[in-house]
N, C-alpha and C positions, 0 to 999 in steps of 0.2 A: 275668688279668694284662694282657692285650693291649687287655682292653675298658679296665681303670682307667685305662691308660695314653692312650688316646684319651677318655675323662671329662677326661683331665687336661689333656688337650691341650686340648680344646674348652672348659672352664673359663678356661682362660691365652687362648684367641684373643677370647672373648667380656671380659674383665676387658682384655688390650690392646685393643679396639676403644670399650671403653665410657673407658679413660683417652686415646685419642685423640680422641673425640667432645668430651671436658672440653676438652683441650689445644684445639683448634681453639674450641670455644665463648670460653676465655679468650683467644683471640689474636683473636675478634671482637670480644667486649669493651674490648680494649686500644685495638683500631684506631675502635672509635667514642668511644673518648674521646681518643683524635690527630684526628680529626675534628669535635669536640663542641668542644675547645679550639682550633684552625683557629674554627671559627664565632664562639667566645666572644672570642678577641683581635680576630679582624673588627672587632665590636660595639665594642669596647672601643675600638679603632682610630676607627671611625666617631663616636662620642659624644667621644672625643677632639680630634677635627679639626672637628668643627659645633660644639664649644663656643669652641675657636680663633676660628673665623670669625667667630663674634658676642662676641669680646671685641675683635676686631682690628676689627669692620663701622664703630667710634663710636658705636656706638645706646645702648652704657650708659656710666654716668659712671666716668672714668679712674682710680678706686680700684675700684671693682668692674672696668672691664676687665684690670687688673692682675692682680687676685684670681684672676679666670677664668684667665687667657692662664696664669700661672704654674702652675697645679694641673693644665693641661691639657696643658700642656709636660713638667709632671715625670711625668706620666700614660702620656706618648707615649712619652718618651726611659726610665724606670724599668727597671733589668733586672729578669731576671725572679725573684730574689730578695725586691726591694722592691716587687715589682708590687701586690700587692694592697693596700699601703697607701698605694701614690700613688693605684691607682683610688680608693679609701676618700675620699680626702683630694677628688679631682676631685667626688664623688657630694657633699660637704659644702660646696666652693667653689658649686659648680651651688644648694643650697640656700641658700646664705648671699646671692648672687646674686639668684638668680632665684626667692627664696622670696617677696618681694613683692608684691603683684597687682598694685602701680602698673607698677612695676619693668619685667614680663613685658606689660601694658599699652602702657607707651613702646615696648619691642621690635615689637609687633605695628603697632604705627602708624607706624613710620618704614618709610624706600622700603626693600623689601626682607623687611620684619619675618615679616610673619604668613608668608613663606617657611621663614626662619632657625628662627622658635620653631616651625611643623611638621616641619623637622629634626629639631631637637634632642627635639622632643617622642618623635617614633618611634626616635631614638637611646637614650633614655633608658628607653624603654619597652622596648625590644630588648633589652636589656644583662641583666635578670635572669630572663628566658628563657633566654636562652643562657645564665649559669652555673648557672642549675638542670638545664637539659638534659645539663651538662658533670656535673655534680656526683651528678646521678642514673647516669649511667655509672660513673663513680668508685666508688658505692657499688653498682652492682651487681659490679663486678669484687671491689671490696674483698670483699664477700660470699663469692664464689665462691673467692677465693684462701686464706682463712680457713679453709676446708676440708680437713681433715686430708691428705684424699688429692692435693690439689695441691700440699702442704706435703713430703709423704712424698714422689711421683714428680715432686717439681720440674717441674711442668708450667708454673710460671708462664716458666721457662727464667732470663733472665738481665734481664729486662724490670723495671724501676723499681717500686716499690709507687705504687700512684696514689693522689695528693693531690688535695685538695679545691679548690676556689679561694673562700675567705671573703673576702668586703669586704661595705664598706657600699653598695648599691645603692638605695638610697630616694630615690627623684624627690621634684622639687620640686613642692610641694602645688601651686603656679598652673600646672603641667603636665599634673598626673593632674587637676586640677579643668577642664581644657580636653579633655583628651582622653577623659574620661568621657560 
C-alpha cells in the first residue's frame, strides 16, 4: 500500500516537473518572438526612414519622390493592425521606384547616392531576415502550443496565440542585382 502510494507520488512529481519543463520551454519561446519582433520592427523602422531620406535627398524625380515619401510615411505611422499592409505597399512603392536601373543609376551618381542606395540596399536586404526569424519563432511556439497537454494544463497561461507577420518583402531587382 505504502509502496503504490510512493509510485504515485513519484509518477505526479516526475509528470509536474516534465509539464514545468513545457511551461518554461513555451515562455522561452514566447520571449524570443517579443525579441524577434523588437528586431523585425527595427528593420522595418530602418528601411522606413532610408527610404524617406532618398525621397526627401531630390535625387529622384518629384512623382516618384512622392510615391516613396508617402508609402514610407504610412509605413512609419500604420498601427499595428494595418501594419503589414502598409509595409506590403512601401516594399511595392520601393519597386515601382527603384525598379529601374536608370532610376537606382541617377541615385548612385548624385553627391551623396552610392551612400543612400548602400542604405537602403542593406535595409531592404535586412527586413526578410528578420520576419523570417520572427515567423519561425511564431511557428515553433504555434507547434508546441497545439499540443494536447499545453491545451489540457493551460500552460501557454493567459499569453496571446502568436501571429505571423505576412507582407510583401521582395526588393527591388537593381538592388539585389547590386548587392549580389
Amino acid at each position: 500500500m505504502i509502496e503504490t502510494l510512493i509510485w504515485i507520488l513519484v509518477a505526479l512529481v516526475v509528470i509536474g516537473l516534465y509539464l514545468s519543463w513545457t511551461a518554461g520551454r513555451l515562455d522561452r519561446l514566447h520571449a524570443r518572438i517579443d525579441a524577434a519582433r523588437a528586431a523585425l520592427d527595427a528593420q522595418l523602422l530602418r528601411r522606413a526612414s532610408v527610404a524617406q531620406e532618398l525621397a526627401t535627398s531630390g535625387v529622384l524625380d518629384p512623382a516618384a519622390s512622392i510615391v516613396l515619401y508617402e508609402a514610407a510615411h504610412a509605413a512609419r505611422q500604420a498601427e499595428e493592425e494595418h501594419r503589414e499592409v502598409a509595409e506590403s505597399e512601401l516594399s511595392q512603392a520601393l519597386r515601382a521606384v527603384l525598379g529601374d536601373p536608370h532610376q537606382m543609376a541617377a541615385v548612385r551618381e548624385a553627391p551623396g547616392g552610392e551612400e543612400a542606395a548602400r542604405e537602403l540596399t542593406e535595409a531592404v536586404r535586412r527586413v526578410p531576415m528578420a520576419r523570417r526569424f520572427h515567423n519561425d519563432a511564431v511557428g515553433a511556439a504555434r507547434r508546441l502550443r497545439e499540443h494536447r497537454k499545453v491545451r489540457w494544463f493551460r500552460l501557454a497561461g493567459h499569453a496571446p496565440f502568436p501571429l505571423a507577420f505576412e507582407m510583401d518583402d521582395e526588393p527591388p531587382a537593381a538592388l539585389v542585382d547590386r548587392a549580389a
